[in-house]
VMD Tcl script that draws the C-alpha trace (Angstrom):
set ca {
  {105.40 -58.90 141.96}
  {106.22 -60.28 138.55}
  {105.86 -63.88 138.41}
  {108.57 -66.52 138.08}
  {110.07 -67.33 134.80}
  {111.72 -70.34 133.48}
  {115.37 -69.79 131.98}
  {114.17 -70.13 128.10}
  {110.65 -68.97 128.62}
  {109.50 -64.89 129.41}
  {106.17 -65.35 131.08}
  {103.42 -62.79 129.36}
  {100.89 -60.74 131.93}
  {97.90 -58.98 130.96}
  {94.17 -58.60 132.08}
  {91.38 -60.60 130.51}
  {88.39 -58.80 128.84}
  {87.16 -61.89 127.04}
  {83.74 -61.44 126.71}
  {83.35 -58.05 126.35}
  {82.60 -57.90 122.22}
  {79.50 -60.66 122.95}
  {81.65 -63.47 123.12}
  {81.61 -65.98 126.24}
  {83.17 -64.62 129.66}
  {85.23 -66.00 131.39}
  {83.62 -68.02 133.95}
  {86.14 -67.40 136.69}
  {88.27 -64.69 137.17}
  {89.60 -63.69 140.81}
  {92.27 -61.53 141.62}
  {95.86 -62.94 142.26}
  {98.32 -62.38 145.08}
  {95.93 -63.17 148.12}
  {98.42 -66.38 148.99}
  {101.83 -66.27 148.39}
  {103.39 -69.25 146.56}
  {105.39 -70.74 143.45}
  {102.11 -69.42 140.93}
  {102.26 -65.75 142.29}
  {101.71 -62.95 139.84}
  {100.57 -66.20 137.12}
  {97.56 -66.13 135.11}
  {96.33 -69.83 134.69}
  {93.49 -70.37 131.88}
  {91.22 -73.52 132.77}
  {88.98 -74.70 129.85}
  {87.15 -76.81 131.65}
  {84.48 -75.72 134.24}
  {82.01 -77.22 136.44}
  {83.28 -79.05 139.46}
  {86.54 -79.92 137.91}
  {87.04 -75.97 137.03}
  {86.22 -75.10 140.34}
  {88.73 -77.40 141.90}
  {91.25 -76.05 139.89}
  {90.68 -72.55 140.48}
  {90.72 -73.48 144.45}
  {94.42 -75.35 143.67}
  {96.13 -72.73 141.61}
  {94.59 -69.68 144.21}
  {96.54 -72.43 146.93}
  {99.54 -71.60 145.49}
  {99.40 -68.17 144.98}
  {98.00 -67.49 141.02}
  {94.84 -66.59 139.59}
  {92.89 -68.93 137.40}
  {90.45 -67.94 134.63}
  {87.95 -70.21 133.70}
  {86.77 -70.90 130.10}
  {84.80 -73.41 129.26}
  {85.62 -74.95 126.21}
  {83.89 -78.48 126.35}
  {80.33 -78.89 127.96}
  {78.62 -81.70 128.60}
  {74.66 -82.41 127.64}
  {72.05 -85.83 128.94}
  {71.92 -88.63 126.57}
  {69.57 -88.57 123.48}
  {68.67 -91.75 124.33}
  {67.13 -91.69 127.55}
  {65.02 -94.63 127.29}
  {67.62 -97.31 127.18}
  {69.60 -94.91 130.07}
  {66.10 -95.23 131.75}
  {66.38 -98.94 131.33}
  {69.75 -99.98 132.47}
  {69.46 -97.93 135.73}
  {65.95 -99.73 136.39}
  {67.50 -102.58 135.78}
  {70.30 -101.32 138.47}
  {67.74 -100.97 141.07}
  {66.45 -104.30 140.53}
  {69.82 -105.79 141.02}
  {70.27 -107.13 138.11}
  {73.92 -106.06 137.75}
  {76.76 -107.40 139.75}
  {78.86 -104.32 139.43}
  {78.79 -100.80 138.31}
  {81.76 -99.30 136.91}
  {82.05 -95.73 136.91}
  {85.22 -94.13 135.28}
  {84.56 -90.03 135.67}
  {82.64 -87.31 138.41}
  {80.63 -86.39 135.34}
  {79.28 -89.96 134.94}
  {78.42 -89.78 138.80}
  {76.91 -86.46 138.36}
  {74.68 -87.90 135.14}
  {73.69 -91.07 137.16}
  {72.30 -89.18 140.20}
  {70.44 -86.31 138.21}
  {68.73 -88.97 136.48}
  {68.14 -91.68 138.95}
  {66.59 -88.48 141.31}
  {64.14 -87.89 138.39}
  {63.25 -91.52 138.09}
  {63.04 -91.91 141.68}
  {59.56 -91.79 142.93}
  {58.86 -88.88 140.82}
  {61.83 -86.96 141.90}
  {60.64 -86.42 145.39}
  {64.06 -88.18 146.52}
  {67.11 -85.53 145.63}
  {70.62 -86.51 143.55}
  {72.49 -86.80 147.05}
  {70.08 -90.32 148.30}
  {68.40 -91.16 145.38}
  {71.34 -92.96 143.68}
  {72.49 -94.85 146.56}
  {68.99 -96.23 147.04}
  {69.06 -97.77 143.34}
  {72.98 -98.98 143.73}
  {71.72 -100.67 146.51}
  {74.14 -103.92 147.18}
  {75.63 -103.86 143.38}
  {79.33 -103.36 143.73}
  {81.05 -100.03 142.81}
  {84.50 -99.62 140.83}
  {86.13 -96.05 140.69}
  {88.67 -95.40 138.28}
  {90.34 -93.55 140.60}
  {90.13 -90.96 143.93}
  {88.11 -87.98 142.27}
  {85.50 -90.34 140.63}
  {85.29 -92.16 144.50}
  {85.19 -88.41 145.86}
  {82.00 -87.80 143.68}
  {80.42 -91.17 144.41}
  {80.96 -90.81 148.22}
  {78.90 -87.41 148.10}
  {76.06 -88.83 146.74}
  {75.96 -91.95 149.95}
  {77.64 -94.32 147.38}
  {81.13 -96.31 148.77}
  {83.53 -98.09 146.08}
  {84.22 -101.36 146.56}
  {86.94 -101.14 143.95}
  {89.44 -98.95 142.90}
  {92.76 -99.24 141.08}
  {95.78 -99.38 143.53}
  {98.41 -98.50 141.12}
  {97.70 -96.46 137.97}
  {94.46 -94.40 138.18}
  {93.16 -95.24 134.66}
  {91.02 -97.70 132.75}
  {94.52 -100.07 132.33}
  {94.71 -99.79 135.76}
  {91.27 -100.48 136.98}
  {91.29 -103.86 134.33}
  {94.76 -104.84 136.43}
  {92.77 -105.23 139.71}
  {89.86 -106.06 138.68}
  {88.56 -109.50 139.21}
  {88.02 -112.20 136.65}
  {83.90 -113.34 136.68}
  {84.74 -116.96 137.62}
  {87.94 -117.21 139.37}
  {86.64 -117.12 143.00}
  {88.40 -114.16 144.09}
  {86.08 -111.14 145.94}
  {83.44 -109.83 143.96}
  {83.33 -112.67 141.20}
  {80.85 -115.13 141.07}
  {81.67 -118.23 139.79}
  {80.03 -117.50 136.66}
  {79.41 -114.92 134.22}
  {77.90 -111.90 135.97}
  {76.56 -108.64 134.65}
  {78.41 -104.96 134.36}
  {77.09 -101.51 134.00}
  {79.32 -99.39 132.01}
  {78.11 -95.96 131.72}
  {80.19 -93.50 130.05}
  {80.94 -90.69 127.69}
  {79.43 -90.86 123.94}
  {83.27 -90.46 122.74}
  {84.62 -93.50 124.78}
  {86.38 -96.00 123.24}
  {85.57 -99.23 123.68}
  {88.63 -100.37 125.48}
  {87.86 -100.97 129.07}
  {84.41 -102.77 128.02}
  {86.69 -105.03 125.98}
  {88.89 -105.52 128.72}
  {85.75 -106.52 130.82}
  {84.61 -109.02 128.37}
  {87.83 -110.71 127.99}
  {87.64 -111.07 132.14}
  {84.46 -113.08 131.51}
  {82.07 -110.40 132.47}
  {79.00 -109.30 130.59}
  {79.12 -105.94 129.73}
  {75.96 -103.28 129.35}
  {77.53 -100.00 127.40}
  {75.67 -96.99 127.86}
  {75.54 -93.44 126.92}
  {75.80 -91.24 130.64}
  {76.42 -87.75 128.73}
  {77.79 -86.40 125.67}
  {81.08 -83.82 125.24}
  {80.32 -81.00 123.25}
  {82.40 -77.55 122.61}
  {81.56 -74.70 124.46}
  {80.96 -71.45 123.55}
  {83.44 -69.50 121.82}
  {84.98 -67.14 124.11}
  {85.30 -63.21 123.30}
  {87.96 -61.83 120.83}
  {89.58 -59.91 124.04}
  {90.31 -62.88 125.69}
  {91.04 -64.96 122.27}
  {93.98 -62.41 121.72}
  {95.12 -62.77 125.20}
  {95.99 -66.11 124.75}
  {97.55 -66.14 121.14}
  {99.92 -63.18 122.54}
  {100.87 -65.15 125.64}
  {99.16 -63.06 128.52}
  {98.63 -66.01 130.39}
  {101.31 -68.00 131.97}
  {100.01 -71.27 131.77}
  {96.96 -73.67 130.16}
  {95.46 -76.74 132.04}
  {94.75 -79.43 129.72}
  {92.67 -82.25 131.12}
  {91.76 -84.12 128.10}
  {92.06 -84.38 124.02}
  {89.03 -82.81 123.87}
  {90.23 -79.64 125.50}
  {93.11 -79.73 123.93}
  {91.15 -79.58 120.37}
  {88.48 -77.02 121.29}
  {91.43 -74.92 122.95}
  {92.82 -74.64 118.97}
  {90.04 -74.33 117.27}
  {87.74 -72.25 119.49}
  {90.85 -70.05 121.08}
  {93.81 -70.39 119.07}
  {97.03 -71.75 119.74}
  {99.15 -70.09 122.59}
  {103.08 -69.20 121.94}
  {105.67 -71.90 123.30}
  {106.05 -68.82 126.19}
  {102.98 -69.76 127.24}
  {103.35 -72.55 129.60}
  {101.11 -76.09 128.02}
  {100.03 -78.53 130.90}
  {98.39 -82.15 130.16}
  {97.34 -84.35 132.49}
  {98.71 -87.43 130.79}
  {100.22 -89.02 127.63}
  {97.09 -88.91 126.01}
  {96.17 -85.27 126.08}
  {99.90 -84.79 125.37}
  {99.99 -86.39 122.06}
  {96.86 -84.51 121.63}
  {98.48 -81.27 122.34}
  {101.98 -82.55 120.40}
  {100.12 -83.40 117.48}
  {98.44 -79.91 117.14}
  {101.85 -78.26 117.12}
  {101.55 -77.07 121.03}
  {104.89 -77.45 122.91}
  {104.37 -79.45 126.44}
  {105.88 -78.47 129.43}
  {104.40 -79.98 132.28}
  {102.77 -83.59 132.52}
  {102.55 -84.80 135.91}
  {102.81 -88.09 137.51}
  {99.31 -89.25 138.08}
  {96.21 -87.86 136.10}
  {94.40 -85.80 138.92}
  {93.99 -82.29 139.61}
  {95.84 -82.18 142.63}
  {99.04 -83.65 140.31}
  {98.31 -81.37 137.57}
  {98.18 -78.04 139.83}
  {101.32 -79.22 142.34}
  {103.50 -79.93 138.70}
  {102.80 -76.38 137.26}
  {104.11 -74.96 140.77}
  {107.30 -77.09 140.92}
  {107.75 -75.85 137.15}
  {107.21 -72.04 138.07}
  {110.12 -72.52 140.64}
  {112.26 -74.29 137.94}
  {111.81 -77.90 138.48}
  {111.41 -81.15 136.87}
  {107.70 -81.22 136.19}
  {107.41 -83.30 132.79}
  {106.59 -86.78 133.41}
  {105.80 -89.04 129.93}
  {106.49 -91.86 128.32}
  {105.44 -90.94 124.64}
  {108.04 -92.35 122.54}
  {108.48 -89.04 120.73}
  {106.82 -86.43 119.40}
  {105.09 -86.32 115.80}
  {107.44 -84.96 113.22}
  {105.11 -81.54 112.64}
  {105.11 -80.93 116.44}
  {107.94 -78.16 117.91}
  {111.41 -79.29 119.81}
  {111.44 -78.95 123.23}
  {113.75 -76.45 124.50}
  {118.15 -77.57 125.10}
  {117.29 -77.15 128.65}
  {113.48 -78.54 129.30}
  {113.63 -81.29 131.69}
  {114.02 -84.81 130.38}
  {111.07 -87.36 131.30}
  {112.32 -90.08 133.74}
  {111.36 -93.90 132.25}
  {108.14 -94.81 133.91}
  {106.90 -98.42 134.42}
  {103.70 -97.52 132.75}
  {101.82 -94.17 131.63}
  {99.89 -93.13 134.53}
  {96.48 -92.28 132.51}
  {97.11 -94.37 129.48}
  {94.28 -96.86 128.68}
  {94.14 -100.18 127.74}
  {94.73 -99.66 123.86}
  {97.60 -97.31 122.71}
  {95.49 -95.79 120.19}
  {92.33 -95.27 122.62}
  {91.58 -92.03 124.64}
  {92.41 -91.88 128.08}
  {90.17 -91.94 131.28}
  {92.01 -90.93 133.70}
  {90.21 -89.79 137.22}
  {89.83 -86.28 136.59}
  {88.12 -86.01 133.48}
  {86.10 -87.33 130.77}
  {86.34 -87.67 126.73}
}
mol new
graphics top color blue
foreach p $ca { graphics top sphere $p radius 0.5 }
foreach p [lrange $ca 0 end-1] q [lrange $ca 1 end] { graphics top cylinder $p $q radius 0.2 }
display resetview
């Protein structure tokens, strides 16, 4: 069965053999067509794997496609692990008054490491982390991140209740001295770990609410392999249907490690940010979706496949070298505010689902 196609756009079919001249495989590649839905017969490529990849490929497979997996970002410990080391001893002393944790991959870095530090890793990831939390207050960017948390016996105290982003986290978060919950009457301490390509933006924001704020390198985003010429072709000649986009980052590596798929080729950001990103590589977006999560991402593609409004973004236009969107694409309803955009215009998102 021949999938769906948008008015202005033939969708391209084809099977993947990346990997097969040495390159990097694919990391996921299941047959299509099990589950009938809005993606059936559609070939989705996800450059991002791990946990985030794997929730994909469980979403598109929901509604009826197949999703290949390529990693195209990776991410590696800290270099510095002896001021990491420090800050999270200084964590399970209680010596901060709240952590703030903006991605699953931060989670993920925090436990690994605490379970090594933790009576000489006899305690595992899933209780060791909780143990050094202990009473210190939590703040989630968003659901995924509190998702991840959760697993490992941790429970946010905080997360944003409107946009799921660090703009969003700043709006509910609570001054250090203004005698709401979770301030103190004075100026407290903050753990911020994060990405080594974070922008200072939410730390800034955290300062200026009279906290003091402890920066730290969790991990650091690095390209993946380079996938195999079979599968590079694929994707400059349109044989997949669609590209998930979760960050700039991917977005980048997707160009220069892949190549840049034809405007058939469906493009799919999470948010403003990786849409500039995309827009000022020359890609053509089709789908953003309303809030930055998976879930969003996935459930935007499908209302697209069945001819929909999926574009949601309030970019106020696209660079001059990027490509027109089609007489016919849908036009992007005015938002009250970009649903990943961070505190700073010119600073990359965090939005719940991914990192830098």
């Amino acid at each position: 069965m021949t999938p769906p196609t948008r008015p202005d756009e033939p969708v391209g079919a084809g099977a993947a053999d990346g990997g097969a001249d040495g390159g990097a495989a694919p990391e996921t590649a299941r047959p299509s067509g099990a589950t009938p839905g809005p993606l059936r017969g559609w070939r989705v490529l996800v450059p991002r794997g791990g946990e985030w990849g794997e929730r994909v490929t469980s979403l598109v497979e929901e509604q009826g496609g197949e999703a290949v997996v390529v990693p195209l970002i990776e991410f590696a410990p800290p270099t510095d692990l002896t001021s990491y080391d420090s800050v999270i001893t200084a964590l399970a002393r209680g010596e901060y008054d709240w952590l703030v944790v903006t991605s699953s991959t931060t989670v993920m870095s925090l436990a690994g490491r605490v379970a090594t530090l933790a009576n000489r890793g006899r305690q595992t990831p899933g209780t060791a982390l909780a143990t050094f939390v202990g009473e210190t207050r939590v703040a989630a960017v968003g659901p995924g991140t509190a998702r991840s948390l959760e697993r490992v016996g941790v429970a946010p105290a905080l997360m944003p209740s409107g946009e799921r982003s660090a703009r969003g986290l700043l709006a509910d978060f609570p001054r250090a001295d203004d005698g709401t919950p979770g301030s103190l009457g004075r100026p407290g301490r903050i753990l911020l770990p994060q990405s080594d390509l974070a922008e200072a933006t939410l730390a800034d924001g955290l300062r200026e609410l009279g906290w003091q704020v402890d920066e730290v390198v969790a991990y650091h985003t690095l390209s993946g392999p380079v996938p195999g010429a079979g599968l590079r072709t694929e994707v400059r000649e349109g044989q997949f249907d669609a590209v998930l986009l979760s960050s700039a980052s991917t977005v980048t590596n997707l160009v220069e490690l892949v190549g840049p798929p034809p405007p058939t080729t469906a493009v799919c950001c999470i948010g403003p940010r990786t849409e500039r990103a995309a827009l000022d590589h020359g890609l053509r977006v089709h789908v953003v979706p309303e809030a930055a999560s998976a879930e969003a991402l996935v459930d935007a593609l499908a209302r697209y496949a069945l001819g929909g409004p999926a574009h949601v973004s309030t970019l106020d236009a696209a660079p001059s070298d990027a490509p027109a969107a089609a007489p016919d694409a849908p036009a992007a309803p005015d938002l009250p505010a970009d649903p990943d955009a961070p505190v700073a215009t010119d600073a990359p998102e965090v939005p719940d689902e991914e990192a830098p």
